[in-house]
Biopython code that builds the backbone (N, CA, C, O; Angstrom):
import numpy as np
from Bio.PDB.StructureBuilder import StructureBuilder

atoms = [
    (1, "UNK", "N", (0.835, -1.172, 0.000)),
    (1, "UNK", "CA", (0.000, 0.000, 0.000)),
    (1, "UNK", "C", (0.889, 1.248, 0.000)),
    (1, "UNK", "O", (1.753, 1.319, 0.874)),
    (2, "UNK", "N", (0.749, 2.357, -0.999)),
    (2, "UNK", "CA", (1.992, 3.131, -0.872)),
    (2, "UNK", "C", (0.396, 4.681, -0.549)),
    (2, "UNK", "O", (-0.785, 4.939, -0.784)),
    (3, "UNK", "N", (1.823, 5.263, 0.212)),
    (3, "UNK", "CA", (1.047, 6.156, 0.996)),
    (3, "UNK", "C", (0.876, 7.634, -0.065)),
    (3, "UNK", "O", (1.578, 7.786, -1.065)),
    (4, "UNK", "N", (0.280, 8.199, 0.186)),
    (4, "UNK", "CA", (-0.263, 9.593, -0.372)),
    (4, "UNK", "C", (0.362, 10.795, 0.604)),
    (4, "UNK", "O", (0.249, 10.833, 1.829)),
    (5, "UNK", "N", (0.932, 11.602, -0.097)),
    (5, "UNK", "CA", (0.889, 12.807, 0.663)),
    (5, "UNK", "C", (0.448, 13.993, 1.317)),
    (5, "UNK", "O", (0.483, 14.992, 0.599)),
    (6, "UNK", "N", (0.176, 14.103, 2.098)),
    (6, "UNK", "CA", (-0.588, 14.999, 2.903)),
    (6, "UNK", "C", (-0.963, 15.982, 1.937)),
    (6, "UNK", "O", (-1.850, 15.983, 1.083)),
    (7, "UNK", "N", (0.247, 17.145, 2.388)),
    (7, "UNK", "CA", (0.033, 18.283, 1.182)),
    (7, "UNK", "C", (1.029, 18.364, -0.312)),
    (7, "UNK", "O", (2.211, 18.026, -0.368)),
    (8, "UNK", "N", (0.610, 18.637, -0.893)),
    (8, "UNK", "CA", (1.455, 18.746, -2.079)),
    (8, "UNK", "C", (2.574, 19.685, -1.917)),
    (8, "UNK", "O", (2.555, 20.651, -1.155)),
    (9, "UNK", "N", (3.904, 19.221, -2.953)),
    (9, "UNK", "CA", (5.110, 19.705, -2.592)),
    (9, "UNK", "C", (5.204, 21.292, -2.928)),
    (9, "UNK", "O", (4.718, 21.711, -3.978)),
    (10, "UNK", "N", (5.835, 22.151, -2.018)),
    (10, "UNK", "CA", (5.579, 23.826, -2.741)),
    (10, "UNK", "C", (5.958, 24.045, -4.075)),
    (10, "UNK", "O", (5.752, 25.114, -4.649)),
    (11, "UNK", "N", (6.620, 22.867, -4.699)),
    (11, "UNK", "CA", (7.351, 23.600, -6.270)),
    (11, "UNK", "C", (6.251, 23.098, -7.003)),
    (11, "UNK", "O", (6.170, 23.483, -8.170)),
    (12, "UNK", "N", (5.268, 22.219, -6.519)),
    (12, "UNK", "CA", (4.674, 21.961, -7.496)),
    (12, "UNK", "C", (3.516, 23.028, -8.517)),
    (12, "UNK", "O", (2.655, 23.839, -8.177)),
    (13, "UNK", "N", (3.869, 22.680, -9.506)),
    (13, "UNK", "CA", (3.213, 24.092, -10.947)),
    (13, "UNK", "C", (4.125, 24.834, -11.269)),
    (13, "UNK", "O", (4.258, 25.312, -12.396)),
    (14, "UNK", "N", (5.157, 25.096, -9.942)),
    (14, "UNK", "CA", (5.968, 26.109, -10.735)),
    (14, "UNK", "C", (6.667, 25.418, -11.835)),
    (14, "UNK", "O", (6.630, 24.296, -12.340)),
    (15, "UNK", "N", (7.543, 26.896, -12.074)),
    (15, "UNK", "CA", (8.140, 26.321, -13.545)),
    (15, "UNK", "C", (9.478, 27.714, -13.487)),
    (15, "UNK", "O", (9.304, 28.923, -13.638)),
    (16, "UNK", "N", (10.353, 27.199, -13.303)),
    (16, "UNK", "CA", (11.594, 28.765, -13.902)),
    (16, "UNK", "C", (12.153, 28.704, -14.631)),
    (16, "UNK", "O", (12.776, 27.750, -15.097)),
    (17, "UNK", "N", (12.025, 30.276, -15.077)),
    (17, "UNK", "CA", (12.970, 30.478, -16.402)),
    (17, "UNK", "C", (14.523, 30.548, -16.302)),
    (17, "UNK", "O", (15.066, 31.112, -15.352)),
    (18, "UNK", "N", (15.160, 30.009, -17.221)),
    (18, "UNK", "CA", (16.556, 30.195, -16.757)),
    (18, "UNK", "C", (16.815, 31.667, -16.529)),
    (18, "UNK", "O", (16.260, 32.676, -16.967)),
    (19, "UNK", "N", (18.123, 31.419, -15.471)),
    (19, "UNK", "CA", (18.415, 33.041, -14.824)),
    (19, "UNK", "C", (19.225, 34.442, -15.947)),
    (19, "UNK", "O", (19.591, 35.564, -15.595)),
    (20, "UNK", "N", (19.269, 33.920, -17.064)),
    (20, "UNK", "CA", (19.322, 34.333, -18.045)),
    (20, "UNK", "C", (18.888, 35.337, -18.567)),
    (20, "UNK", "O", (19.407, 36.418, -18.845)),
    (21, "UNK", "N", (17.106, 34.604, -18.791)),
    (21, "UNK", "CA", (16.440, 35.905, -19.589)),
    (21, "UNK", "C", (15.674, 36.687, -18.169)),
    (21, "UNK", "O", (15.034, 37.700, -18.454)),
    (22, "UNK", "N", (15.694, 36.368, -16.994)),
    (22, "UNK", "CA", (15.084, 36.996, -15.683)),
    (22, "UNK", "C", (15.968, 38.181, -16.058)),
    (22, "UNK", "O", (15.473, 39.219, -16.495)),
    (23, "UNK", "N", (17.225, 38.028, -15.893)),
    (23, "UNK", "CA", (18.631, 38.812, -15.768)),
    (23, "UNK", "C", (18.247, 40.124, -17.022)),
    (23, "UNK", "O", (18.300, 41.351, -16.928)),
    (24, "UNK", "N", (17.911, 39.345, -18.010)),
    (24, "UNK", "CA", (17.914, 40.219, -19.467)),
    (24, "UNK", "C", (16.496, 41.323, -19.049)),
    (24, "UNK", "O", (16.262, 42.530, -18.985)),
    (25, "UNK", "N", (15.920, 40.247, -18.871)),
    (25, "UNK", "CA", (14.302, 41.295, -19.147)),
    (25, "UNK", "C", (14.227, 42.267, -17.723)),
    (25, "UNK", "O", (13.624, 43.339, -17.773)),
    (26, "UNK", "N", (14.880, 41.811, -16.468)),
    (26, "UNK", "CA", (15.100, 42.980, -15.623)),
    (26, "UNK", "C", (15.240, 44.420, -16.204)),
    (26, "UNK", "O", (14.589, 45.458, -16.083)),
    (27, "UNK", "N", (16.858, 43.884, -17.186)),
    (27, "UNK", "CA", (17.781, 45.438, -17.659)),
    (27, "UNK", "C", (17.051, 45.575, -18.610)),
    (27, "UNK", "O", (17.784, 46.365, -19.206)),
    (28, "UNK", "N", (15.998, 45.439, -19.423)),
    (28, "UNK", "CA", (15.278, 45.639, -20.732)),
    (28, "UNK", "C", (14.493, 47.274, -19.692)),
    (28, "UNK", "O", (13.850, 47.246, -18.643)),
    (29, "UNK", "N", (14.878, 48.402, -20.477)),
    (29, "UNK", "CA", (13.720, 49.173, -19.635)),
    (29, "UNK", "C", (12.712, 49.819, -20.706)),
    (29, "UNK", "O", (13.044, 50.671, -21.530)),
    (30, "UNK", "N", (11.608, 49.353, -20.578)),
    (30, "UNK", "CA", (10.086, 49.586, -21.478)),
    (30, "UNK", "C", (10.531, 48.994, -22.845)),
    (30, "UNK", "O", (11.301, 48.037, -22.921)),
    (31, "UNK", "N", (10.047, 49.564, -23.811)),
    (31, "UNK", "CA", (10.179, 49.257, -25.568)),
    (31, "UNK", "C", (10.936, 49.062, -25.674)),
    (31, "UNK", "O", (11.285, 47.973, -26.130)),
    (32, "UNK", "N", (11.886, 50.172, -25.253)),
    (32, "UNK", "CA", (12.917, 50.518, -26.691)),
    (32, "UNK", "C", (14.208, 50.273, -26.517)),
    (32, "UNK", "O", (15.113, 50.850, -27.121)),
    (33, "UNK", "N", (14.350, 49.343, -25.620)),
    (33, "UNK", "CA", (15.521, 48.916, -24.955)),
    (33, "UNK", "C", (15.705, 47.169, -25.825)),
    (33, "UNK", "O", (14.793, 46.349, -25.930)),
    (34, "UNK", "N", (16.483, 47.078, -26.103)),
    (34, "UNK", "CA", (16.763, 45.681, -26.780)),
    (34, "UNK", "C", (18.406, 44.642, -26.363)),
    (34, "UNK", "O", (19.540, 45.092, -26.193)),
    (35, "UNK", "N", (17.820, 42.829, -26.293)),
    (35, "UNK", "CA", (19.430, 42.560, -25.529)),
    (35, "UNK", "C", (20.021, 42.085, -26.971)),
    (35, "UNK", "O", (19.374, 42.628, -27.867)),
    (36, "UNK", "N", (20.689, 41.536, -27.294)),
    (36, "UNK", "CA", (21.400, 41.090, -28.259)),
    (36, "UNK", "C", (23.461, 40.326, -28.000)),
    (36, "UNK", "O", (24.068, 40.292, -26.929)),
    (37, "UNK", "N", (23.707, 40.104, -28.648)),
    (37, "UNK", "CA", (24.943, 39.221, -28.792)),
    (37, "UNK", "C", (26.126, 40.932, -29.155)),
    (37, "UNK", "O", (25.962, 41.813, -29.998)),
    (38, "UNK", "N", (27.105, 40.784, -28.205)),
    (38, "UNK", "CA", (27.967, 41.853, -28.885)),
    (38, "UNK", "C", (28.035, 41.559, -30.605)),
    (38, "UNK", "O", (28.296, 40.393, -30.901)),
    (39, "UNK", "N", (27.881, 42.260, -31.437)),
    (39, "UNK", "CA", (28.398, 41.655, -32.876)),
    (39, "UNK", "C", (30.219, 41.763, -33.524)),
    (39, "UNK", "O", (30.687, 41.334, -34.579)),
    (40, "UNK", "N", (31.027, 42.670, -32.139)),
    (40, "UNK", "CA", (32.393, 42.320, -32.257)),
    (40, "UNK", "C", (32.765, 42.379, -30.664)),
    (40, "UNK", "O", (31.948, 42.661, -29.787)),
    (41, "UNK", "N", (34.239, 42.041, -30.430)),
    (41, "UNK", "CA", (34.911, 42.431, -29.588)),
    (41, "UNK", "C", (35.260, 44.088, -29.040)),
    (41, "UNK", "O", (35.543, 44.927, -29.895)),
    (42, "UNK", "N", (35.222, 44.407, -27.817)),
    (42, "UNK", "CA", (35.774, 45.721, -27.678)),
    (42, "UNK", "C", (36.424, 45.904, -26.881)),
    (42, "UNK", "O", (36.217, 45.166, -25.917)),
    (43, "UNK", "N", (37.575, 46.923, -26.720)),
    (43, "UNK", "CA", (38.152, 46.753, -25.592)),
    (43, "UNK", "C", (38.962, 48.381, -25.666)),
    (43, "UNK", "O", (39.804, 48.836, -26.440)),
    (44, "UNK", "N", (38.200, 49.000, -24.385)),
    (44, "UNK", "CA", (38.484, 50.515, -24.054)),
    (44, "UNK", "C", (39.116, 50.942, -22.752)),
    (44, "UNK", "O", (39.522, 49.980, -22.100)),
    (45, "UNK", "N", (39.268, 51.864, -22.316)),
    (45, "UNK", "CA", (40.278, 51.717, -20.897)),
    (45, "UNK", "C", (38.866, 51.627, -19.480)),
    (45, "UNK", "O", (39.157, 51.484, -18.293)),
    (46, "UNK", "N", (37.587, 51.736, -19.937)),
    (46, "UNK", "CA", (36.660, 51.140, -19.303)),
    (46, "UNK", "C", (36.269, 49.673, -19.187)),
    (46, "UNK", "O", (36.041, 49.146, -18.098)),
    (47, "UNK", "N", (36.204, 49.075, -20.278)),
    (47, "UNK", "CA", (35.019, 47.775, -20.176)),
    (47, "UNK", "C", (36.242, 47.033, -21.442)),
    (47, "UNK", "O", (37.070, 47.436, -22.258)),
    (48, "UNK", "N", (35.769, 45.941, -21.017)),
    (48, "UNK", "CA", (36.279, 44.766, -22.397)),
    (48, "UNK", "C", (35.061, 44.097, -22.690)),
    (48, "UNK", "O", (34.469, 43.470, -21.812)),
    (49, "UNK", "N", (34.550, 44.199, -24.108)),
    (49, "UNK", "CA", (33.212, 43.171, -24.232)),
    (49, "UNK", "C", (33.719, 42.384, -25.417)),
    (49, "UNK", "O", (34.272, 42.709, -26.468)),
    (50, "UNK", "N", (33.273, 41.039, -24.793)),
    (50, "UNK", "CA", (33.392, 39.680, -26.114)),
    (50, "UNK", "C", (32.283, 39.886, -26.780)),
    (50, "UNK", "O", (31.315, 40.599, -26.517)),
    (51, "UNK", "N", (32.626, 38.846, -28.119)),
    (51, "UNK", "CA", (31.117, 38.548, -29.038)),
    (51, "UNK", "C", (30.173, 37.728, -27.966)),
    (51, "UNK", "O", (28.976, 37.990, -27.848)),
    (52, "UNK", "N", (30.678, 36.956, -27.385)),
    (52, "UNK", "CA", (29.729, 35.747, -26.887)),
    (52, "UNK", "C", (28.805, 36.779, -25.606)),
    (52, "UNK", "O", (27.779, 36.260, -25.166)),
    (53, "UNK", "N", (29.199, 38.185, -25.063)),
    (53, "UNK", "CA", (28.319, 39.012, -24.007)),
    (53, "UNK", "C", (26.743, 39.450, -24.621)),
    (53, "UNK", "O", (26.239, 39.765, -25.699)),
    (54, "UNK", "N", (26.518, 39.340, -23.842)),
    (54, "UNK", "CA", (24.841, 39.913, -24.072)),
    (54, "UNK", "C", (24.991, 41.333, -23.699)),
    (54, "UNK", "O", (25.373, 41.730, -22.598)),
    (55, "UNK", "N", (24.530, 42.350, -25.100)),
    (55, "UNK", "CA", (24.593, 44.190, -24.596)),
    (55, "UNK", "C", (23.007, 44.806, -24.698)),
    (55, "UNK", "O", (22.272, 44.785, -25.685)),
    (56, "UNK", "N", (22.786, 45.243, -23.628)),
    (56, "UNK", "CA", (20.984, 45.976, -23.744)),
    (56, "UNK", "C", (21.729, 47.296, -24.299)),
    (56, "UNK", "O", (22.722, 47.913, -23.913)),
    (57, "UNK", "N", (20.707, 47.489, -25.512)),
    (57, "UNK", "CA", (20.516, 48.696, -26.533)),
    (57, "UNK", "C", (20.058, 49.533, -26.044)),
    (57, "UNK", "O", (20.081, 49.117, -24.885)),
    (58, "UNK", "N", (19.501, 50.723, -25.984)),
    (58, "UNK", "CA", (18.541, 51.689, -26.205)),
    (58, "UNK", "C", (18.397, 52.022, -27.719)),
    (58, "UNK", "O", (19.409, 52.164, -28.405)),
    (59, "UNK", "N", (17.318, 52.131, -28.174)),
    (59, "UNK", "CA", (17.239, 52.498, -29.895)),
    (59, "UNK", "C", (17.081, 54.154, -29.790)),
    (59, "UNK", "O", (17.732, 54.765, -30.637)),
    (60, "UNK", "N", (16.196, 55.066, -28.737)),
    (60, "UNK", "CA", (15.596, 55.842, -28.364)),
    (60, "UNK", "C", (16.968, 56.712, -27.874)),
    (60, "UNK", "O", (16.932, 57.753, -28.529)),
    (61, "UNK", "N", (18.161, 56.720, -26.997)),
    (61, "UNK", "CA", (18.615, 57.279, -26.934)),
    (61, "UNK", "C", (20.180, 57.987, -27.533)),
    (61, "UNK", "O", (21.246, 57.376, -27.614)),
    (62, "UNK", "N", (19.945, 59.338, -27.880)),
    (62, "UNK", "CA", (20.845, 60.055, -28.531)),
    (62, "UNK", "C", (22.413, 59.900, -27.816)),
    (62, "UNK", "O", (22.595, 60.611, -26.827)),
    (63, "UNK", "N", (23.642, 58.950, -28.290)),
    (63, "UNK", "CA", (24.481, 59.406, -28.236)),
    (63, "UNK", "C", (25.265, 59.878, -27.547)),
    (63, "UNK", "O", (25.525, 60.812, -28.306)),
    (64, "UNK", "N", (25.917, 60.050, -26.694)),
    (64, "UNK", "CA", (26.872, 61.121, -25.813)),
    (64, "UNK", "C", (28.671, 60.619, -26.318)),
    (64, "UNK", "O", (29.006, 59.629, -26.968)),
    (65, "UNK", "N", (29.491, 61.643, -25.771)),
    (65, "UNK", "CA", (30.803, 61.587, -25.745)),
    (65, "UNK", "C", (31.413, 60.310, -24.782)),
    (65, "UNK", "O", (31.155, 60.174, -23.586)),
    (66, "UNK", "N", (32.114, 59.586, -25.434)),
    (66, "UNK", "CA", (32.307, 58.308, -24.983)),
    (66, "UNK", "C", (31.538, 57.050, -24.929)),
    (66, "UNK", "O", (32.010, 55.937, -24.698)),
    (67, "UNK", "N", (30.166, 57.376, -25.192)),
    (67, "UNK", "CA", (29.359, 56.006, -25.089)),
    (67, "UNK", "C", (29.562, 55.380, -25.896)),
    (67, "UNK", "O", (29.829, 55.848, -27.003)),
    (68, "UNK", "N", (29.507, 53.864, -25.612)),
    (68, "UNK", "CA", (29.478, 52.856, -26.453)),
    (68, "UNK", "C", (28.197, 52.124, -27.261)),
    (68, "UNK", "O", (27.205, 51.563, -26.795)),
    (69, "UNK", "N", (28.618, 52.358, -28.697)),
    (69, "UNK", "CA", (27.212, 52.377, -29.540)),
    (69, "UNK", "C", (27.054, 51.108, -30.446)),
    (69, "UNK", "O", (28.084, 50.437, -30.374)),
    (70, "UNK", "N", (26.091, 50.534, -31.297)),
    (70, "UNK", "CA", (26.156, 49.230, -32.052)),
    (70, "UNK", "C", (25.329, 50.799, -33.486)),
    (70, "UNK", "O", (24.412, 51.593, -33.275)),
    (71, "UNK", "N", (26.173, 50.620, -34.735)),
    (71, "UNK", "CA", (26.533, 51.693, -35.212)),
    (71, "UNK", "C", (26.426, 50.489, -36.530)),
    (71, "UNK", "O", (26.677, 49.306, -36.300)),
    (72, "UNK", "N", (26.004, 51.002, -37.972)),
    (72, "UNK", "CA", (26.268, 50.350, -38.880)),
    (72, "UNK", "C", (27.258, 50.781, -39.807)),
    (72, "UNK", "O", (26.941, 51.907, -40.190)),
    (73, "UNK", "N", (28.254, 50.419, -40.310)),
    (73, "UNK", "CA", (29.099, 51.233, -41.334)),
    (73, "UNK", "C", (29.495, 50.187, -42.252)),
    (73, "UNK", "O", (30.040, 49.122, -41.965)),
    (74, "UNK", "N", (29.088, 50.707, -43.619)),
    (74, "UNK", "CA", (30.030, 50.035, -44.672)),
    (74, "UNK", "C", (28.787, 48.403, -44.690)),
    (74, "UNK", "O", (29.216, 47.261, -44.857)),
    (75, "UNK", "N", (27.463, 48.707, -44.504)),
    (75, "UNK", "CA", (26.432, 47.303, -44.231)),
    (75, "UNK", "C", (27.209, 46.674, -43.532)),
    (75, "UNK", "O", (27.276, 45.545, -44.020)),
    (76, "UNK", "N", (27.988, 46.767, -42.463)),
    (76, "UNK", "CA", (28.801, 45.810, -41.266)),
    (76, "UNK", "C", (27.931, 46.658, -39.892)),
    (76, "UNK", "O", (27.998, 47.872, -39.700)),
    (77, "UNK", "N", (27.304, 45.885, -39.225)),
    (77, "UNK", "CA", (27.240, 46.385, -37.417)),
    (77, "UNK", "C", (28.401, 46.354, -36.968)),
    (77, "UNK", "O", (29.153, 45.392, -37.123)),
    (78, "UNK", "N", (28.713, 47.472, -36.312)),
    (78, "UNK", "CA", (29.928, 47.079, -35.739)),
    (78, "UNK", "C", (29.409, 47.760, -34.054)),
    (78, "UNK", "O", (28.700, 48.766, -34.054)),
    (79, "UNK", "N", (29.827, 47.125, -32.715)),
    (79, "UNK", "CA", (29.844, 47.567, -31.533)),
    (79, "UNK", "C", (31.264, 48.649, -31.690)),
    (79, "UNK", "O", (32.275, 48.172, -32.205)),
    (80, "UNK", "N", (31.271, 50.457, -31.108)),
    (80, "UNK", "CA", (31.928, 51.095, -30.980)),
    (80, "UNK", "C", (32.139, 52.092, -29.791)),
    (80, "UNK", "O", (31.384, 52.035, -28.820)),
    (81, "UNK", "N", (32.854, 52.734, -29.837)),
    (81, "UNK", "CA", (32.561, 54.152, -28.748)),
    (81, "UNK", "C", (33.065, 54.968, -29.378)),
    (81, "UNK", "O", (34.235, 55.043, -29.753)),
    (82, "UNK", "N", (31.752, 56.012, -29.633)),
    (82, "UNK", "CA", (32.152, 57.429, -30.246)),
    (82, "UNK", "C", (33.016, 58.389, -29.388)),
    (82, "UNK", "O", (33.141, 58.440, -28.165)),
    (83, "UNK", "N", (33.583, 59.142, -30.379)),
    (83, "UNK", "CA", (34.181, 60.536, -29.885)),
    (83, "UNK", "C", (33.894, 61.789, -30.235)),
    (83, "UNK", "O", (34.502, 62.263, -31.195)),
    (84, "UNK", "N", (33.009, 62.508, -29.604)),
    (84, "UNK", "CA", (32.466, 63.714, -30.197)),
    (84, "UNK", "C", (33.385, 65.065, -29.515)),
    (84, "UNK", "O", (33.294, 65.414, -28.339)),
    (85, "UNK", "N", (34.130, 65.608, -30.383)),
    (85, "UNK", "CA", (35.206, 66.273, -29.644)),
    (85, "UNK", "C", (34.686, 68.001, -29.689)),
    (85, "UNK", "O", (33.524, 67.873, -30.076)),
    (86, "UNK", "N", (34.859, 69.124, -29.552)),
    (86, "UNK", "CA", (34.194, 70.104, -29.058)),
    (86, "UNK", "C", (33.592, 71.235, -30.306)),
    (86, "UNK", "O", (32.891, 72.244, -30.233)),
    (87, "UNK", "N", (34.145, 70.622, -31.272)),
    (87, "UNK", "CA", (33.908, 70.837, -32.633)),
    (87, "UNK", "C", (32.974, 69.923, -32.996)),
    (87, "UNK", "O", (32.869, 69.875, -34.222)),
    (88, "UNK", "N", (32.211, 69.136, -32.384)),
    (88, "UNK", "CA", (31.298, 68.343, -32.811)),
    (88, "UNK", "C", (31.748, 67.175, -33.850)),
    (88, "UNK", "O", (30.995, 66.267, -34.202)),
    (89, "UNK", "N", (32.812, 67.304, -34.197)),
    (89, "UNK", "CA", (33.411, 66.281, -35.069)),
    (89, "UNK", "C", (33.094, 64.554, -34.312)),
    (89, "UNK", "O", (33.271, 64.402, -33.104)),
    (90, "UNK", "N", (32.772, 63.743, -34.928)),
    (90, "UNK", "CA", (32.649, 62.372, -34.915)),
    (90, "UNK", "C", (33.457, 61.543, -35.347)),
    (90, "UNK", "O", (33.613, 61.364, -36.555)),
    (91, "UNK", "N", (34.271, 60.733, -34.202)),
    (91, "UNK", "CA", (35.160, 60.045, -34.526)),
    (91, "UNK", "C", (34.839, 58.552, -33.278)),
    (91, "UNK", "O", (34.852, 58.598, -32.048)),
    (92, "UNK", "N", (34.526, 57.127, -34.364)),
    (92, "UNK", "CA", (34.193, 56.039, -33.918)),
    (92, "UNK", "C", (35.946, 54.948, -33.499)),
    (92, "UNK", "O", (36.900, 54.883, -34.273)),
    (93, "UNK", "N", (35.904, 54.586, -32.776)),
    (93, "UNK", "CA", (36.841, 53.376, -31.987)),
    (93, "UNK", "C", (35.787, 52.368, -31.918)),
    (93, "UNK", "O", (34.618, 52.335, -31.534)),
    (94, "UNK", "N", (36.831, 51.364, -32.556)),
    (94, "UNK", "CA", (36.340, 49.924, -32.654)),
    (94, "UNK", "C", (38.029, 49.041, -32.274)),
    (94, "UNK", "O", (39.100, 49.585, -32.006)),
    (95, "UNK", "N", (37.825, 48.063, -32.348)),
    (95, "UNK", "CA", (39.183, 47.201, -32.031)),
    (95, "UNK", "C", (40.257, 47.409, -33.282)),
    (95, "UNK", "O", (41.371, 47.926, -33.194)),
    (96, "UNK", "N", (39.753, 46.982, -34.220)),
    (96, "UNK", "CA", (40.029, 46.745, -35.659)),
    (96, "UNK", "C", (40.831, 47.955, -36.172)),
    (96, "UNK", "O", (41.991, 48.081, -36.564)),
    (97, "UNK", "N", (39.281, 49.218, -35.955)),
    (97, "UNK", "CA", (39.600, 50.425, -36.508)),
    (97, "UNK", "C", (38.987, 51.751, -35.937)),
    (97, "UNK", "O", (38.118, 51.699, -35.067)),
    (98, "UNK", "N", (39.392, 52.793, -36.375)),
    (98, "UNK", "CA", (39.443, 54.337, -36.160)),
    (98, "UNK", "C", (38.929, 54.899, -37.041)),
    (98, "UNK", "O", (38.774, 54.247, -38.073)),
    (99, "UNK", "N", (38.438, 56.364, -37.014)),
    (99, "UNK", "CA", (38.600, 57.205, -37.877)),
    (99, "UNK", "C", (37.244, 58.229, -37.342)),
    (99, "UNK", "O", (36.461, 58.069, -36.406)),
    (100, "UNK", "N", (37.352, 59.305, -38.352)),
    (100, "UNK", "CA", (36.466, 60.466, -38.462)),
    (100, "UNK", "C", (35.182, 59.830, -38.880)),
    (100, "UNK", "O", (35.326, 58.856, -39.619)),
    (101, "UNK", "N", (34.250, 60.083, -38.645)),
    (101, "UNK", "CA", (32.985, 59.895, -39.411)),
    (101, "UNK", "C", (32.346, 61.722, -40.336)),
    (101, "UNK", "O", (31.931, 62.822, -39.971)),
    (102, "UNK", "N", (32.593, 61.140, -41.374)),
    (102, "UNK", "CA", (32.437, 62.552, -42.658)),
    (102, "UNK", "C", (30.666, 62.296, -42.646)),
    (102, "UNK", "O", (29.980, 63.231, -42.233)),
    (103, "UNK", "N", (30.018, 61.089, -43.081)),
    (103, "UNK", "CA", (28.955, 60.928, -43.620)),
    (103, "UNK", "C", (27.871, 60.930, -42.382)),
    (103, "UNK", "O", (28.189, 60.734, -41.209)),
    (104, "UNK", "N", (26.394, 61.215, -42.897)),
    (104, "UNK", "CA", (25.460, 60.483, -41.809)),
    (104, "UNK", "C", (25.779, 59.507, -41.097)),
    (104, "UNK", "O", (26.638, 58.824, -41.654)),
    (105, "UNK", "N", (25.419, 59.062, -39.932)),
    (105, "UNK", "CA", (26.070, 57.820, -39.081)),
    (105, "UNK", "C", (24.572, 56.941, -38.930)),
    (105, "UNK", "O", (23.645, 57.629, -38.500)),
    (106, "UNK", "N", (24.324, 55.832, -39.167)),
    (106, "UNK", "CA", (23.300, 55.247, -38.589)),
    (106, "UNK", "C", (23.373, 54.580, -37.234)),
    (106, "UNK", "O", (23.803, 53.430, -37.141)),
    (107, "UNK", "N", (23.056, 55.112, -36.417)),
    (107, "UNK", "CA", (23.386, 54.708, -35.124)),
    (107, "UNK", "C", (22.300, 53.650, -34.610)),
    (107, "UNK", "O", (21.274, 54.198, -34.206)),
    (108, "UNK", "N", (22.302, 52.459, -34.549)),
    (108, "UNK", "CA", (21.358, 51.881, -34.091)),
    (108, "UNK", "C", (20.768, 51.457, -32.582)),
    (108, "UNK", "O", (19.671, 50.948, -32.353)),
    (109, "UNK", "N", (21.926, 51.853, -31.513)),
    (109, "UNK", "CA", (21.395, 52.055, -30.371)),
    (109, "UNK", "C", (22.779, 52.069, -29.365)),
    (109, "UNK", "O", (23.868, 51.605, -29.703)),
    (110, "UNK", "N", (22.521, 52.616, -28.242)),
    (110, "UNK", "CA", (23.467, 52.897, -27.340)),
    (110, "UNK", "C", (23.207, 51.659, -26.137)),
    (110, "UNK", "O", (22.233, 51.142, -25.590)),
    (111, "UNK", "N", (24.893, 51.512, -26.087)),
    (111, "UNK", "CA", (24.359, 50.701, -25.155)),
    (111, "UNK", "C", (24.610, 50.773, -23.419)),
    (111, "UNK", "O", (25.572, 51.054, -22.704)),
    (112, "UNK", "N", (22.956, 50.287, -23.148)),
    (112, "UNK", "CA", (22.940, 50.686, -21.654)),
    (112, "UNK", "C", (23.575, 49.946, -20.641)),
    (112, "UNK", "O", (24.214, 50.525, -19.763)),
    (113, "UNK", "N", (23.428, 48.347, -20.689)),
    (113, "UNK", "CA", (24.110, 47.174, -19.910)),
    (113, "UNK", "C", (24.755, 46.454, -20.448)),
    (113, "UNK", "O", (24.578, 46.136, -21.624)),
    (114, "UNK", "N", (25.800, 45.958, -19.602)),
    (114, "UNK", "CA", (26.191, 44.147, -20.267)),
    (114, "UNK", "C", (26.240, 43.564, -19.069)),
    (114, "UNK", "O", (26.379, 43.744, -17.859)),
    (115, "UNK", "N", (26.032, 42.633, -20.096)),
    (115, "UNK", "CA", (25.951, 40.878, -18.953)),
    (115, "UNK", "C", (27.190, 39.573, -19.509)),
    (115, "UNK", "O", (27.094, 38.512, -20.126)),
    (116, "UNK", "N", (27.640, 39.887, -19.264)),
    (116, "UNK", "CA", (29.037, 39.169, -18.911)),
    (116, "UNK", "C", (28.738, 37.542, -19.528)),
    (116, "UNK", "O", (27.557, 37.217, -19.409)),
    (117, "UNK", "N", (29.461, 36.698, -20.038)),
    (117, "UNK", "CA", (29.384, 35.532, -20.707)),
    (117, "UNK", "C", (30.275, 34.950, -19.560)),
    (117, "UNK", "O", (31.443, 35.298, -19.384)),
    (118, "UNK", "N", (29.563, 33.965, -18.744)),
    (118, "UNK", "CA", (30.055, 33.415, -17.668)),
    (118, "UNK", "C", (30.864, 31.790, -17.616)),
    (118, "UNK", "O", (31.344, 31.136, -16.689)),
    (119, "UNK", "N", (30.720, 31.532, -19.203)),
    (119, "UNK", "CA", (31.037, 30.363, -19.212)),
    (119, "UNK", "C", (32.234, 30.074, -20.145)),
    (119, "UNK", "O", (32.374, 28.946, -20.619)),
    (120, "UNK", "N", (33.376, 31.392, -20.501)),
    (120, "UNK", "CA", (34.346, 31.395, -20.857)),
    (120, "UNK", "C", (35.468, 30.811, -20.257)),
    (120, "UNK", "O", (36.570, 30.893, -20.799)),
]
sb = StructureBuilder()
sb.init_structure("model")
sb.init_model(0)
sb.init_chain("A")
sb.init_seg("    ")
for serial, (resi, resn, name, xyz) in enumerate(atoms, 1):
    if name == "N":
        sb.init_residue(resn, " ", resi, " ")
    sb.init_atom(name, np.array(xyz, "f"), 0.0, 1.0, " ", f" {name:<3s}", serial, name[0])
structure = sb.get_structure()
């Protein structure tokens, strides 16, 4: 005769999401915030980010001196950090490469967080 349990166990129904996307959708703030895969390496006298890191975007916000942006040039995304120097001149750092930006820039979003790739 096998016995029955009184009350049922507390986990039972639940269900969790890996700590992953909890982590992601925390730093997601409203719309216009997006997570994504670095699409290069970077490495500035602040932060080092791999491809394999997860970076939350903002699409919505404009830009500043030093921020680090996911920027399209040449149909390549590239992750960068602008330099807007007091002349307003635009000049992007990437690992690879440098330079002035002459043309429109399509900036596709700044980024607000990273989350670290823990299993390197």
């Amino acid at each position: 005769m096998s016995k029955m349990p009184a009350f049922a166990p507390p986990t039972h129904g639940y269900e969790e999401s890996p700590i992953s996307e909890q982590i992601t959708n925390l730093l997601l703030a409203g719309g216009t915030s997006h997570a994504i895969y670095a699409p290069n390496d970077l490495t500035t006298h602040s932060v080092d980010i791999c491809k394999t890191d997860v970076i939350v975007i903002d699409r919505n916000r404009t830009p500043k001196n030093q921020d680090l942006i996911v920027v399209e040039l040449d149909g390549e995304v590239v992750l960068a950090e602008i330099l807007i120097s007091r002349s307003m001149k635009v000049k992007l750092r990437a690992n690879n490469r440098q330079g002035i930006v002459n043309d429109g820039l399509n900036v596709i979003g700044v980024v607000t967080n990273l989350i670290k790739d823990q299993l390197i």
